[in-house]
C-alpha positions in Angstrom: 80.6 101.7 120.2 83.5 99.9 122.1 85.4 96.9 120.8 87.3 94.3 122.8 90.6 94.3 120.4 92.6 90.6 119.9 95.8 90.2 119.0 96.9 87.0 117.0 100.4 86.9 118.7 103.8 85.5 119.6 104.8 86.3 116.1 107.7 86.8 117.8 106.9 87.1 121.7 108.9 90.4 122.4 106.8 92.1 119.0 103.4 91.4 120.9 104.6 92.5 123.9 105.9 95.9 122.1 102.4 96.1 120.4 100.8 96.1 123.5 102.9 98.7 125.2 102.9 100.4 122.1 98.8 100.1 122.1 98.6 101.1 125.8 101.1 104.1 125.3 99.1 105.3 122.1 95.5 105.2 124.1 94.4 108.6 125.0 93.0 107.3 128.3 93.1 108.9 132.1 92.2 106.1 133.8 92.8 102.6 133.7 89.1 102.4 133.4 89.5 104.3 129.8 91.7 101.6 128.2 90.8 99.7 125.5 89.5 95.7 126.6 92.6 93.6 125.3 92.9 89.9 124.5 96.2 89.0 124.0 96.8 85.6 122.7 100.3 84.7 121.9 101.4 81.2 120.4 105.1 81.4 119.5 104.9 77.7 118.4 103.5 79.6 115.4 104.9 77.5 112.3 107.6 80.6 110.6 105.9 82.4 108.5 108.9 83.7 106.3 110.5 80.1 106.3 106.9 78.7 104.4 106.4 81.5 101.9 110.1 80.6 100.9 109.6 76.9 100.4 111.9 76.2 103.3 109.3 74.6 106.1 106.3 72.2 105.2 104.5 73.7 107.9 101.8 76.4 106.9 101.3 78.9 109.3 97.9 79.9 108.3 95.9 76.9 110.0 96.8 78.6 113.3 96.4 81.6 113.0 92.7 81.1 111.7 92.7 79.3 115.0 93.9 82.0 117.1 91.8 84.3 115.1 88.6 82.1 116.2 89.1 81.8 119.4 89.5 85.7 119.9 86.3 85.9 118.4 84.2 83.6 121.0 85.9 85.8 123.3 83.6 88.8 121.5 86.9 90.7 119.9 85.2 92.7 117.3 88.6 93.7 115.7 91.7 91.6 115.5 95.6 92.7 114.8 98.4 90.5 114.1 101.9 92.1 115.5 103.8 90.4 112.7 103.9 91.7 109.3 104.9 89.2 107.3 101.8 87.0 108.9 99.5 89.3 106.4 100.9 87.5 103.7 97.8 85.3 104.5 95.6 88.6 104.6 93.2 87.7 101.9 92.4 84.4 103.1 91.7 85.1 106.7 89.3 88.2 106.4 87.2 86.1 104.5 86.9 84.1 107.1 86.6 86.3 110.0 83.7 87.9 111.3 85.8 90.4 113.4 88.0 93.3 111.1 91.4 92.5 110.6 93.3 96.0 110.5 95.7 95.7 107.9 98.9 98.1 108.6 100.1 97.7 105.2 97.5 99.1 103.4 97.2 101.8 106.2 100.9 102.3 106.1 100.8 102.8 102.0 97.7 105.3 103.2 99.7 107.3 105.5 102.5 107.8 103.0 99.7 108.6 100.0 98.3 111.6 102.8 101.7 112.8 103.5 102.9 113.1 99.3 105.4 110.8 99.3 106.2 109.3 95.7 109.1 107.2 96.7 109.7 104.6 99.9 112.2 102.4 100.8 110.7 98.7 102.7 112.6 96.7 105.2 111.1 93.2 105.4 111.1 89.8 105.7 112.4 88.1 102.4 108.7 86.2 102.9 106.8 89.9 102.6 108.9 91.3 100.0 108.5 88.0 97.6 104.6 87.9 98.3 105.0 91.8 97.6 102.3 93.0 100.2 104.1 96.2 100.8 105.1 96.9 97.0 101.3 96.2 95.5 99.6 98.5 98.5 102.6 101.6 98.3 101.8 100.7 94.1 97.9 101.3 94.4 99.1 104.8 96.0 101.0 105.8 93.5 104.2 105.6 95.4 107.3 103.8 93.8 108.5 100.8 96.4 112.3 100.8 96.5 113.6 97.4 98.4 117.1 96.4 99.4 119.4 94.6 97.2 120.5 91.0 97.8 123.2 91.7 100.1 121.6 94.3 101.8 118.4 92.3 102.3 120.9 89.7 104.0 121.5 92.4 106.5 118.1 92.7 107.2 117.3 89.0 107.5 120.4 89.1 109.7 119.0 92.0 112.0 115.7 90.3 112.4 116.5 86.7 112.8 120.0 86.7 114.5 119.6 90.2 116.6 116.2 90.8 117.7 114.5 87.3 117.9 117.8 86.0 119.4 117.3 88.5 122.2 120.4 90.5 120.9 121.1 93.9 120.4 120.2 95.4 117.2 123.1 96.3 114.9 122.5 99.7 114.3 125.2 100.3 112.0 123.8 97.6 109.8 120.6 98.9 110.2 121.4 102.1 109.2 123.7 101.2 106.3 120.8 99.2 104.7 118.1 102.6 105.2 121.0 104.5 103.7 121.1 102.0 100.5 117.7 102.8 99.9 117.6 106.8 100.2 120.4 106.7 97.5 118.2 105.1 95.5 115.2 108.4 96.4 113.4 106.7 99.1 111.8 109.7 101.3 111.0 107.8 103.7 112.1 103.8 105.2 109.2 101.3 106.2 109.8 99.4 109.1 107.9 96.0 107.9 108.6 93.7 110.3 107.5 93.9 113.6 111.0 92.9 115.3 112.3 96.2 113.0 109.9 97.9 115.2 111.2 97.0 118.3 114.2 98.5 117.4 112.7 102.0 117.2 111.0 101.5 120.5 114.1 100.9 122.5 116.9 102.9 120.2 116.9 106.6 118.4 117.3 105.4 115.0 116.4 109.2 114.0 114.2 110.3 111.3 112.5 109.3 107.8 111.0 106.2 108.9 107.4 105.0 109.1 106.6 102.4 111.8 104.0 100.3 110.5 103.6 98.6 113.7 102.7 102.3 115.4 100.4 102.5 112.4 98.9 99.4 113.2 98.3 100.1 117.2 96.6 103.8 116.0 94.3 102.6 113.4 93.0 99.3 116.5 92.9 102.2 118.7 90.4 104.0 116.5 88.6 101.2 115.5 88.0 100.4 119.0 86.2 103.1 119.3 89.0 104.9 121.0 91.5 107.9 120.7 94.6 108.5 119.7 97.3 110.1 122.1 98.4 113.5 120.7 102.4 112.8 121.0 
């Protein structure tokens, strides 16, 4: 059975539009006509996600997401995706109350990782996703050991996401690099990219191996669950 897929985005605007390249790239389709029915509904007014889990902004997120989440639904989305990890901070909360499935590409990302033998990862994140510890608790249930930056190099991170990508600047690659390199010292086999603006980066740049894209995780497990298949790359 087909699904119409809706994606809860904006969270930021260029990660939903990546998604959805991402998605139509992924799609093992020869015609237009084979493509998965997409809903796209981005809302960049979004309260911050990162700045509420810290304490730093009043403003909740959730209520609008559950929104957007609703409205996708009367539109007959039978599966739903939010291009924004940090957003599935709020995970537990909104499957209950969504009829459609909410793909989770954390879990799945963990699941990949668990398939593949890893025992050690590194996670670049949002300081809000590595306080509520999504990523650590799901690579934890696999048996893998999460490895995360340390202060400063978290700083770098925050600094890639916020001042580089969602400003609509260039990615520092040194810094981006310096900060997977922190981790592997450490015996991370492999670097997460958990954030969805990290995963813009490896769209548009050769950052070069040992990294897991939980974004491209997240556009092959809607594809699939849209009743669709995955492009052998």
């Amino acid at each position: 059975m087909k699904e119409k897929l809706g994606i809860i985005g904006g969270l930021g605007p260029m990660a939903s539009a990546q998604f959805l390249e991402l998605l139509t790239d992924r799609t093992d389709a020869a015609t237009d006509q084979e493509h998965i029915e997409v809903f796209l509904y981005s809302r960049p007014q979004t309260p911050d996600r990162t700045a509420f889990l810290l304490g730093n902004s009043p403003d909740s997120p959730y209520p609008v997401l559950l929104d957007s989440g609703r409205k996708l639904e009367a539109l007959g989305c039978g599966v739903l995706v939010m291009p924004c990890m940090t957003a599935y901070s709020f995970y537990p909360e909104l499957k209950a109350e969504f009829h459609a499935r909410l793909i989770n590409p954390i879990l799945e990302s963990a699941a990949v990782l668990r398939k593949r033998g890893l025992k050690k990862a590194g996670i670049m994140a949002t300081d809000g996703t590595l306080q509520v510890g999504t990523f650590q608790k799901a690579l934890t249930e696999c048996g893998i050991e999460p490895i995360v930056p340390d202060a400063a190099y978290q700083a770098e991170v925050m600094g890639i996401i916020y001042d580089d990508v969602k400003s609509g600047r260039p990615a520092d690659m040194e810094r981006f690099h310096s900060v997977a390199h922190s981790m592997r010292a450490k015996g991370a086999e492999c670097v997460i990219l958990g954030c969805t603006e990290l995963s813009v980066i490896r769209q548009t740049q050769k950052i070069g191996a040992g990294f897991l894209d939980a974004m491209e995780v997240l556009a092959d497990c809607a594809i699939e669950a849209c009743g669709y298949r995955v492009k052998v790359l």
